[in-house]
N, C-alpha and C positions, 0 to 999 in steps of 0.2 A: 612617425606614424607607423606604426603596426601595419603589416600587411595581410589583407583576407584570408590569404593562407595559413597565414600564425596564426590570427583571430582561430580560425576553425578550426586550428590543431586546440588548442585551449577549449574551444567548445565540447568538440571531442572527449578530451579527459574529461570535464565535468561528466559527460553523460557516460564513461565508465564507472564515473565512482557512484551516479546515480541508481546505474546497475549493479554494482556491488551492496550499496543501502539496500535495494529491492529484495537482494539477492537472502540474505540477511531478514529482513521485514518476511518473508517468505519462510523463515525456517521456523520464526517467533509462530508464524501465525497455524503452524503443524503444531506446536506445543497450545497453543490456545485453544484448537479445534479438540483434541484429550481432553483438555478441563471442563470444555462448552459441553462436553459428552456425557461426562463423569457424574457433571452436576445439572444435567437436565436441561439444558440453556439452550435460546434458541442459534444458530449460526447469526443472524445479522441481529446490533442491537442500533436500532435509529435515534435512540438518545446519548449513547456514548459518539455516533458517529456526530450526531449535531454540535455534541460538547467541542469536538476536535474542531469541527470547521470554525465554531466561535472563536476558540481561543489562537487557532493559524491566523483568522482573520486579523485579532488584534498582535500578533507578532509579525506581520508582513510587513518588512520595510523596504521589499524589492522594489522593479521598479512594474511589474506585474500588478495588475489590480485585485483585489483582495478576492472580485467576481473569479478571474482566471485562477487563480490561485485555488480556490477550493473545488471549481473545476476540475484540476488537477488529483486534488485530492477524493473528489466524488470518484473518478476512473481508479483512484488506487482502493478504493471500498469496495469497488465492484468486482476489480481481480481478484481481493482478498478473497471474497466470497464464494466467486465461482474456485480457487484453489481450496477450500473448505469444502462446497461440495462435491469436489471432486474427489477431495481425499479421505471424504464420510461414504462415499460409495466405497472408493476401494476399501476401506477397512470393513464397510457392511459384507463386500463381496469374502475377503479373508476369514470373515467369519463364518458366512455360509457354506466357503467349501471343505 
């Protein structure tokens, strides 16, 4: 048997490479915020977001419930979002000065 301390070394890496995926989903989402701009769109769209939680749902085969699962995912739309308007102000501000 594995010992807790292993266990959480393991735990660990996953939740670096978690942050590496973020890290990555973060720079996608600087190039998405130009195009949402370019062509008039608004920052959040709730039927592309509803699309994703469907189709996570039916590929969860953790052992996490499909409810925590999109949980998850509801929290990562809501960062995206506010990292969009964050990064709609500063480009509004670069323009103004």
């Amino acid at each position: 048997m594995q010992s807790i301390k292993s266990i959480r070394r393991e735990i660990d890496q996953i939740d670096s490479e978690l942050l590496v995926l973020l890290k990555k989903r973060s720079a996608i989402i600087q190039t998405l915020l130009k195009a949402k701009i370019a062509s008039d769109q608004k920052l959040s769209d709730e039927q592309r977001e509803s699309e994703i939680l469907q189709k996570i749902q039916h590929q969860n085969k953790s052992l996490y419930s499909s409810d925590d699962i999109s949980e998850i995912y509801r929290a990562i739309f809501r960062a995206s979002l506010n990292l969009q308007k964050q990064q709609q102000h500063r480009l509004q501000q670069n323009l103004e000065d």
